[in-house]
C-alpha positions as CSV (number, residue, x, y, z in Angstrom):
1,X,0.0,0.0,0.0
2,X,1.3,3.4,-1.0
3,X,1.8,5.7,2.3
4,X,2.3,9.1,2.0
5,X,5.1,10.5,3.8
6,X,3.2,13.6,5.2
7,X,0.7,10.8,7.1
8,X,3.4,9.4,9.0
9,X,4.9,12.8,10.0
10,X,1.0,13.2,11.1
11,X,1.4,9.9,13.1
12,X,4.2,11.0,14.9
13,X,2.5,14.2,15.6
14,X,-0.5,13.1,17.0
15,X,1.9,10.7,19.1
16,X,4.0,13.6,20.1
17,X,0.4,15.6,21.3
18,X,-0.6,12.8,23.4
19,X,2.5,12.7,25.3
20,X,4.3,10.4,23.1
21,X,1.8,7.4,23.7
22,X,-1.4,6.2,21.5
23,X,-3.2,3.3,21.4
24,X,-3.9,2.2,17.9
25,X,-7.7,2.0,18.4
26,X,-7.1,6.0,18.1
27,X,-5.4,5.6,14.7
28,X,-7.8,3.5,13.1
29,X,-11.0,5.7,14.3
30,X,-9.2,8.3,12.4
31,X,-7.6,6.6,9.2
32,X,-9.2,3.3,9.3
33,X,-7.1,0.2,8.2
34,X,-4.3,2.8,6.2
35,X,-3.2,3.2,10.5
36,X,-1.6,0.0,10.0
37,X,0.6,0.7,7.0
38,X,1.2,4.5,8.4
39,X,2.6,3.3,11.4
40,X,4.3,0.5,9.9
41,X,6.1,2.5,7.8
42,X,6.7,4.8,11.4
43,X,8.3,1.5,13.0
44,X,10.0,0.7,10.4
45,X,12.2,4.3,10.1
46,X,12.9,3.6,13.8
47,X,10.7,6.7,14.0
48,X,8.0,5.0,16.5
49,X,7.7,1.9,18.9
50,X,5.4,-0.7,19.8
51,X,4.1,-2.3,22.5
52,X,1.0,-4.6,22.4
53,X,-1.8,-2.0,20.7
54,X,0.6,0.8,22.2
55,X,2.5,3.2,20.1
56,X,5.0,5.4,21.9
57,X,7.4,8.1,19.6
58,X,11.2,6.9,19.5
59,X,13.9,9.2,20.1
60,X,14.5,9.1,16.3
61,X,11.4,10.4,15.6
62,X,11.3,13.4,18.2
63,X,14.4,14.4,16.3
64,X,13.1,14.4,13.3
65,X,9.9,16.5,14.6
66,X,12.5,19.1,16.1
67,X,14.2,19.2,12.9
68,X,11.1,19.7,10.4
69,X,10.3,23.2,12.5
70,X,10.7,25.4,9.8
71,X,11.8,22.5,7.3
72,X,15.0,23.4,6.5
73,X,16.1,22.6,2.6
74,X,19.9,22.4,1.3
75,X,20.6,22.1,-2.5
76,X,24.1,21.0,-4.0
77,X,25.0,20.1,-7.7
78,X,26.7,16.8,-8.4
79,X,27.5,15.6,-11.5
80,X,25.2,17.5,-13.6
81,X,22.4,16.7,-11.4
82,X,20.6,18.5,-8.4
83,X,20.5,17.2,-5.2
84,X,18.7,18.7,-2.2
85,X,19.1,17.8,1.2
86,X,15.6,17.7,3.7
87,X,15.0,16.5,7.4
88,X,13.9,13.2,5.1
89,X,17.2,12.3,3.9
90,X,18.9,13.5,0.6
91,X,16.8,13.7,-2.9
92,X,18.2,13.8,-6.4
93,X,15.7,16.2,-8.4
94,X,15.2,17.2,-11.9
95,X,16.2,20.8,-12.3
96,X,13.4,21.5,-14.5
97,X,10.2,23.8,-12.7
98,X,7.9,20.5,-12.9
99,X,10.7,18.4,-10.3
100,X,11.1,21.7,-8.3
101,X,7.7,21.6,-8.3
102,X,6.4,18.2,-7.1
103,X,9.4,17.9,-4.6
104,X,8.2,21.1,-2.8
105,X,4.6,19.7,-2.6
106,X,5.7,17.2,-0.6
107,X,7.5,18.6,1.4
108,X,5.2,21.7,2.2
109,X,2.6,18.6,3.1
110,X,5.0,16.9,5.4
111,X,6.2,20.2,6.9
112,X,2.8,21.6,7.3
113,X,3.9,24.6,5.2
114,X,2.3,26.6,2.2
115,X,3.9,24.7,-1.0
116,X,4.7,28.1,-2.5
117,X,6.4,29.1,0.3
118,X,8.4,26.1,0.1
119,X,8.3,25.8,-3.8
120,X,10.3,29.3,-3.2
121,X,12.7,28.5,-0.7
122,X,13.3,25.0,-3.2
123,X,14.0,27.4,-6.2
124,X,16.7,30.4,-3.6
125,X,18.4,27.1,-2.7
126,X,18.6,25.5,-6.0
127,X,20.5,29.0,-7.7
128,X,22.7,29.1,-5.0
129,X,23.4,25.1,-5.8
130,X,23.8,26.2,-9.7
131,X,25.7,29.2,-9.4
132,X,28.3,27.1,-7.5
133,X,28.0,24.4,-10.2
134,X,27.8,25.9,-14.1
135,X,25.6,23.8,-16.6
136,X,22.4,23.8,-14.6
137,X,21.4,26.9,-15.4
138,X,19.5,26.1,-18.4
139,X,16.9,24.4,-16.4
140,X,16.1,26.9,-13.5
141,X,16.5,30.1,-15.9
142,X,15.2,29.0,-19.9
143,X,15.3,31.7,-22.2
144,X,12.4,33.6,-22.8
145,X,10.0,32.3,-25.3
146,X,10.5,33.2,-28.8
147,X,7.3,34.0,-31.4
């Protein structure tokens, strides 16, 4: 089953509300049977624990709660390619608008930010990225249209 990574950051949010404990019954009132392959997904980052029906937040996933307050976004170029580093781990992306694009969706959803205010802060990291790296520039700035 497909899981999107913004529900398990919600997982471990509603399991950092509650004190860091939940019993599942709570998860399935609210998602139904996707609970079980949210949290799955949760145990098997490290990001959450379980015990019987219990789920209690791991160490690894406060961290990773601390560090997606304000969802901080790196961008390097390597080899011709674009690579931007998040509190998820690191993502090679297409420097074209559309890759931009799509990565800062889903990160604004997992952030629980405004995707154009993330779509922006994508695009200031990704020109500092190309104007340390020549050859990428193409993709961020195309020339203007032509009739």
């Amino acid at each position: 089953m497909f899981v999107r990574l913004g529900d398990v950051v919600r997982a471990l949010r509603a399991l950092e509300a509650r004190g860091g404990l939940a019993r599942l019954a709570l998860f399935e009132r609210t998602w139904g049977p996707y609970a079980h392959a949210a949290l799955g997904l949760a145990l098997e980052w490290g990001l959450a624990e379980r015990r019987g029906d219990v789920y209690r937040l791991s160490w690894r996933g406060r961290r990773l709660l601390r560090e997606l307050d304000g969802c901080p976004v790196e961008a390097r170029a390597v080899g011709g390619r674009l690579l931007l580093e998040t509190p998820f781990g690191e993502y090679a992306v297409e420097p074209t608008a559309g890759g931009l694009l799509s990565v800062a969706y889903k990160l604004a959803e997992a952030c629980r930010e405004r995707p154009q205010i993330m779509h922006r802060r994508i695009v200031e990291e990704a020109a500092k990225a190309v104007a340390r790296a020549p050859g990428l520039e193409k993709w961020l700035y195309p020339p203007p249209a032509t009739r």
